[in-house]
C-alpha positions in Angstrom: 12.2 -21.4 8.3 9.9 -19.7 5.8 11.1 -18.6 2.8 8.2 -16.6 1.4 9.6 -12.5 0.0 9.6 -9.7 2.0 7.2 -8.0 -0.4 4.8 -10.8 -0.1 4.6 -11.3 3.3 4.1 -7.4 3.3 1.6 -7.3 0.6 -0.3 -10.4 2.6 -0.3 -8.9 5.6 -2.0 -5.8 4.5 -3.5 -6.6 1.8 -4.6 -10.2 1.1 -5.1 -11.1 4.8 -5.9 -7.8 6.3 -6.2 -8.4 10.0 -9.5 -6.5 10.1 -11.2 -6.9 6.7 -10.3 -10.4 6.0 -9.8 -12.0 9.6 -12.5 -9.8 11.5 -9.4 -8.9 14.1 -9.4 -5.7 15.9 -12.8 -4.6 15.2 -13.8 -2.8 18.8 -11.4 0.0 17.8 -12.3 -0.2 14.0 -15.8 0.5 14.7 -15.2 3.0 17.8 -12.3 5.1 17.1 -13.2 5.1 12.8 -15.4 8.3 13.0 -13.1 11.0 12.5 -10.0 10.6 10.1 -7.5 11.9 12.3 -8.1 10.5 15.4 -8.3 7.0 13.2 -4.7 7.6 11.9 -3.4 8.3 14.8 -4.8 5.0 17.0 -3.2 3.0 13.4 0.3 4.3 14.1 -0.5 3.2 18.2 -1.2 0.0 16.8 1.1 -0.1 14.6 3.8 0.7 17.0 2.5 -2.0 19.9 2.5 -5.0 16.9 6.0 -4.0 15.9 7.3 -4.4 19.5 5.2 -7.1 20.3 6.3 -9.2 17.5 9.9 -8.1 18.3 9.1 -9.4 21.5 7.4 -12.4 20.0 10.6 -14.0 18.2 12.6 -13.6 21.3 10.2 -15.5 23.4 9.4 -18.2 21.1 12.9 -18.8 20.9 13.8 -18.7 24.2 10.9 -21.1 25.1 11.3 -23.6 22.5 15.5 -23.3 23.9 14.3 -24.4 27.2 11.6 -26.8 25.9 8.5 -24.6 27.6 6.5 -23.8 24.8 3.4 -24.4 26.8 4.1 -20.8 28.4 4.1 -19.0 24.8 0.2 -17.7 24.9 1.0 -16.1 28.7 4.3 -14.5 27.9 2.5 -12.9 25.0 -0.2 -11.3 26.7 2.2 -9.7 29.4 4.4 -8.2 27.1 1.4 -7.1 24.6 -0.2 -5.2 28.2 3.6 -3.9 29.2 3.7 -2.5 25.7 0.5 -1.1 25.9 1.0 0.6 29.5 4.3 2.3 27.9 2.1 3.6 24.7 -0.5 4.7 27.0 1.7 6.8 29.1 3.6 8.2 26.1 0.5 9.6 24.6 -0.7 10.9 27.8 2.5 13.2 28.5 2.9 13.9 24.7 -0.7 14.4 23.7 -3.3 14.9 26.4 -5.8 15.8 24.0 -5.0 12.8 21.6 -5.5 10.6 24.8 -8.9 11.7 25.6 -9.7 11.4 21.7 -8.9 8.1 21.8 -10.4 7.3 25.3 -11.1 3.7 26.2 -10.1 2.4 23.1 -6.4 3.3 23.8 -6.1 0.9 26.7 -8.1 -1.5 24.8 -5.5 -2.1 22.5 -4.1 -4.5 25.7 -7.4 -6.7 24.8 -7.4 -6.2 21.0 -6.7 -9.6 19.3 -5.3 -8.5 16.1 -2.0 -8.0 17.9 -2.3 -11.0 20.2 -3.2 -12.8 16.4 0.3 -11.0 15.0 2.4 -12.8 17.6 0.8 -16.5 17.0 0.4 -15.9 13.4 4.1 -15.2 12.7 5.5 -18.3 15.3 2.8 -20.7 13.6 4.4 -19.1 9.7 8.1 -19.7 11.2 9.5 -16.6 10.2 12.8 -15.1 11.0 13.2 -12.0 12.8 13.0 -10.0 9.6 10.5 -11.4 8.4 8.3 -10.7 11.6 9.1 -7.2 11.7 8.0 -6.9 7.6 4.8 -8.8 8.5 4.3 -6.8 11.7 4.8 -3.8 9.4 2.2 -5.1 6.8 -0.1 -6.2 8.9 -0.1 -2.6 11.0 0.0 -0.9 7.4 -3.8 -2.9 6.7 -5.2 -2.3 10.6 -4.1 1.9 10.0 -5.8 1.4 5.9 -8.6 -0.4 7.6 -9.4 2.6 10.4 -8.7 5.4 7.9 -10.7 4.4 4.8 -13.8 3.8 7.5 -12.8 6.8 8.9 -13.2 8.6 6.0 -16.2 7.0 5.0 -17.8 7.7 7.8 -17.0 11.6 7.7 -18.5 12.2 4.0 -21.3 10.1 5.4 -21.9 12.9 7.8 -22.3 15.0 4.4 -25.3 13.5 3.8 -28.9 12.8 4.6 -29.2 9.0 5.1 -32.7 7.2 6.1 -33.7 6.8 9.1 -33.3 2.7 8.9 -30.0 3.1 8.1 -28.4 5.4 10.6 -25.8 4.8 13.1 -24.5 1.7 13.6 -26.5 0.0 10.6 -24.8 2.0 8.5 -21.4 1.7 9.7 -22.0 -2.6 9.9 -23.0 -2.0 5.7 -19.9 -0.2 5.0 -17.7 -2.5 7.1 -19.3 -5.5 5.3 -18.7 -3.9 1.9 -15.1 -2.6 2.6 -14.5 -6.7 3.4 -16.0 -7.3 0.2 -13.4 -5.3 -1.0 -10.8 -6.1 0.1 -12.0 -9.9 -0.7 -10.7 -8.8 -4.3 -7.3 -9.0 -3.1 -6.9 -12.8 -2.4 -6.2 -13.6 -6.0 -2.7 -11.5 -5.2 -2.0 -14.3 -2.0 -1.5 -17.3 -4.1 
């Protein structure tokens, strides 16, 4: 049992330890889905949304496995309910939002593959937090993924604003801002301890 705040493990999720600044999780769909602001903050909240039900998920699993003294099958039962969740997302969007779906193209059923959120549900079992306590880091650590995409996002659209060299164009670019956000966001660990 872990007995760390509800703010903190909030505030270290997102902040401290941001799954994609500070652990280098998630980054297909930070790079690929980070050019326009609001197709960005829209693949956060999908994220978002899959790490809240896998860690839901997550608890109940561990739980049950360490109950019936199988927690050799914990990485497996992970994955399948991280792809279920994923496949249910998927279809959502597509019947709510076709044009949201082909925004966020590949990268949607990607998310199935994206380690952040496989990283949320070992993360929180290795911490041994309760099931509030998941669902607050789940929350945080959603919160940084969503800040992550949408300050790249929007980096990357006033970049379009302006006339950058020819050296630095394209993916070099987007690699320097990435490593300077992490810089950053580097500035935060003196909250963590």
């Amino acid at each position: 049992m872990n007995t760390e705040s509800m703010w903190y493990i909030f505030i270290n999720a997102c902040l401290v330890n941001n799954f994609v600044l500070a652990y280098f999780l998630g980054i297909c769909p930070f790079l690929g889905v980070s050019g326009k602001l609001d197709t960005a903050s829209k693949m956060g909240a999908a994220v978002t949304f899959v790490m809240l039900i896998s860690s839901m998920c997550a608890y109940g699993i561990h739980a049950l496995l360490v109950a019936v003294n199988a927690p050799f099958l914990q990485l497996i039962s992970y994955i399948v309910v991280i792809a279920s969740t994923v496949q249910l997302v998927e279809m959502f969007i597509r019947k709510m939002s076709p044009a949201l779906f082909r925004a966020l193209g590949i990268f949607l059923p990607l998310i199935t593959t994206n380690c952040a959120i496989l990283g949320l549900a070992l993360f929180q079992t290795n911490k041994g937090y309760d099931f509030l306590q998941s669902l607050v880091y789940a929350l945080g650590a959603g919160a940084g993924f969503t800040l992550a995409l949408v300050l790249m996002a929007g980096l990357r659209e006033q970049l379009g604003f302006t006339e950058a060299p020819k050296v630095v164009r394209g993916t070099v670019i987007t690699l320097l801002i990435a490593g300077i956000l992490s810089l950053t966001f580097m500035g935060f660990s003196g909250l963590g301890n």
